[in-house]
C-alpha positions in Angstrom: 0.0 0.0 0.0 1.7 3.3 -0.8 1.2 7.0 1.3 -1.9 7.9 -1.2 -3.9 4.7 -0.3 -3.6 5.1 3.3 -4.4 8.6 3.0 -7.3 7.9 0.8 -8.7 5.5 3.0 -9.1 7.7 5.7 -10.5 10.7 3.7 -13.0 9.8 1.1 -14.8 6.2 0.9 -15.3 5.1 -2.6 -18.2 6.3 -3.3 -17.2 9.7 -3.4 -18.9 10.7 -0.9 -17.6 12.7 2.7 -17.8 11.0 5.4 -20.1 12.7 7.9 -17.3 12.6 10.7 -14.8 14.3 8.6 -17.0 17.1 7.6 -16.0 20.6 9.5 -18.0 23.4 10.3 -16.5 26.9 8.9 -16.2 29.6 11.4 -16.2 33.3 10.0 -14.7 35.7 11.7 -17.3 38.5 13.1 -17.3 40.8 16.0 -18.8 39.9 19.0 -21.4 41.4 20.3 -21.2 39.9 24.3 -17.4 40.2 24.4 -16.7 43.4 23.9 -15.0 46.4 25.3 -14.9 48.6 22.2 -16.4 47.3 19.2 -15.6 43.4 19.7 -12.8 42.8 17.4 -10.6 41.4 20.1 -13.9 39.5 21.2 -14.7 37.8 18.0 -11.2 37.2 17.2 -11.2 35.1 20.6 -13.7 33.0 19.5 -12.6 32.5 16.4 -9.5 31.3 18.0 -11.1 29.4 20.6 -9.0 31.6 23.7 -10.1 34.1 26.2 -10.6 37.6 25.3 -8.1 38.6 27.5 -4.9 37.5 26.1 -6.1 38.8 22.4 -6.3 42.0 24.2 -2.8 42.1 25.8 -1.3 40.8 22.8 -3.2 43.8 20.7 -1.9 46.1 23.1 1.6 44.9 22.9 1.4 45.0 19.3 0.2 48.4 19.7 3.0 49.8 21.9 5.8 47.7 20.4 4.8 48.6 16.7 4.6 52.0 16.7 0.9 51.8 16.7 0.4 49.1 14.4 -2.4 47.3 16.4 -4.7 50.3 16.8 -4.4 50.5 13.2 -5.3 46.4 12.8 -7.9 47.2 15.5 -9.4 50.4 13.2 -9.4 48.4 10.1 -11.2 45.6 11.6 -13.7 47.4 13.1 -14.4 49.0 9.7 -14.1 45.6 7.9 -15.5 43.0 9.8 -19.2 42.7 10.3 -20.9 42.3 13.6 -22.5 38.8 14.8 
């Protein structure tokens, strides 16, 4: 059996068809609307992420501080950008 069989096997029956195990669900990106401080970027992009609100915010403010301001920009263009939930 070569590395594309196995894989094969584990991916896609024969038939073509997905397997209803291997299916994922698509998560968009949106800004929360319980999470927020501001206007919920940091919130949505937590759970997007699947981590607390918190450390998105630290690590937004870092970015902020250490990049000449390069996370309040992010931050502005998100909340422009990305719709609300």
């Amino acid at each position: 059996m070569t590395h594309q069989d196995e894989n094969r096997d584990h991916t896609v029956p024969a038939t073509g068809n997905v397997r209803p195990d291997t299916t994922t669900k698509h998560r968009r990106f949106r800004r929360s609307r319980s999470e927020r401080m501001i206007a919920g970027v940091c919130g949505g992009l937590a759970e997007l992420l699947d981590v607390d609100a918190t450390i998105v915010r630290i690590v937004l403010v870092a970015a902020t501080l250490l990049g000449f301001g390069v996370g309040f920009l992010l931050y502005l263009a998100c909340w422009i950008i990305v719709p609300e939930r």
